[in-house]
C-alpha positions in Angstrom: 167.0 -109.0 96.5 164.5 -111.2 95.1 161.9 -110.6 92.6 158.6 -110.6 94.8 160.9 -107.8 96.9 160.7 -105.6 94.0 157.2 -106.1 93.5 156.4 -105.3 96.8 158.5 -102.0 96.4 157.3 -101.0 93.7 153.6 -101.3 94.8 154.5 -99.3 97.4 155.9 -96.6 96.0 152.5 -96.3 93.4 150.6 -96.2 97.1 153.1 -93.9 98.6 152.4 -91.2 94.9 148.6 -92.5 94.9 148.6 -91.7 98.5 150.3 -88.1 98.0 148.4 -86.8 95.5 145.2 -87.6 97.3 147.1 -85.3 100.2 147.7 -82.4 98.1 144.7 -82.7 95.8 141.8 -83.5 99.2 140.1 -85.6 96.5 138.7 -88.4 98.2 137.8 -90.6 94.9 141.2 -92.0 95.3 141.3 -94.0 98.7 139.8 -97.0 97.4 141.9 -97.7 94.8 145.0 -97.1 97.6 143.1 -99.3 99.5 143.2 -102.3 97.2 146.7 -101.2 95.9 147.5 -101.9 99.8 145.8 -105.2 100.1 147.9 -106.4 96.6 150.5 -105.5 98.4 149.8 -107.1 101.8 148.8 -110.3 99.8 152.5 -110.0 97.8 154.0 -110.0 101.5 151.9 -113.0 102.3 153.5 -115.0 99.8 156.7 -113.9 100.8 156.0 -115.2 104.1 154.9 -118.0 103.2 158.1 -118.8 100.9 159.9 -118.5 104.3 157.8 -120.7 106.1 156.2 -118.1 108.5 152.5 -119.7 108.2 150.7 -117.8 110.7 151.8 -114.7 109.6 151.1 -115.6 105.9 147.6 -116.6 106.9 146.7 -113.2 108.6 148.0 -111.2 106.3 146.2 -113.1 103.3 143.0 -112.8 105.3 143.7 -109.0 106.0 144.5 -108.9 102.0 141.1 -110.9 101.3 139.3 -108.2 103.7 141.0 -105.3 102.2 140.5 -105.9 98.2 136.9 -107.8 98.6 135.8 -104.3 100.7 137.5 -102.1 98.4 136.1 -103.4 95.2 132.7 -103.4 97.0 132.9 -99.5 97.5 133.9 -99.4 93.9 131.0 -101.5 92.5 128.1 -98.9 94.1 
């Protein structure tokens, strides 16, 4: 297991507890901050793709990433 793997893992498990508490809590404020935690994490598995020289695949999910955090921050910023 590989570096970038435990980076991925380890985002997911802070979206997986960010994700719970905003289950058990109903407080909303939280979702865009999941959001972007989702997108890091999409944009980590991008360049894991990439590293195995799955282009397309890398490509969409950087773009979904972009879409994701850019969106996100937006929300944020209001």
């Amino acid at each position: 297991m590989n570096i970038m793997n435990i980076f991925i893992a380890i985002v997911g498990i802070i979206v997986a507890v960010v994700s719970s508490y905003s289950l058990l809590t109903g407080e909303n404020i939280t979702l865009p901050y999941m959001q972007i935690l989702l997108g890091v994490m999409l944009l980590l598995i991008g360049i894991n793709q990439l590293k195995e020289k799955r282009k397309r695949l890398a490509i969409l999910l950087f773009f979904v990433a972009a879409f994701s955090i850019l969106l996100n921050i937006n929300i944020l910023l209001r």
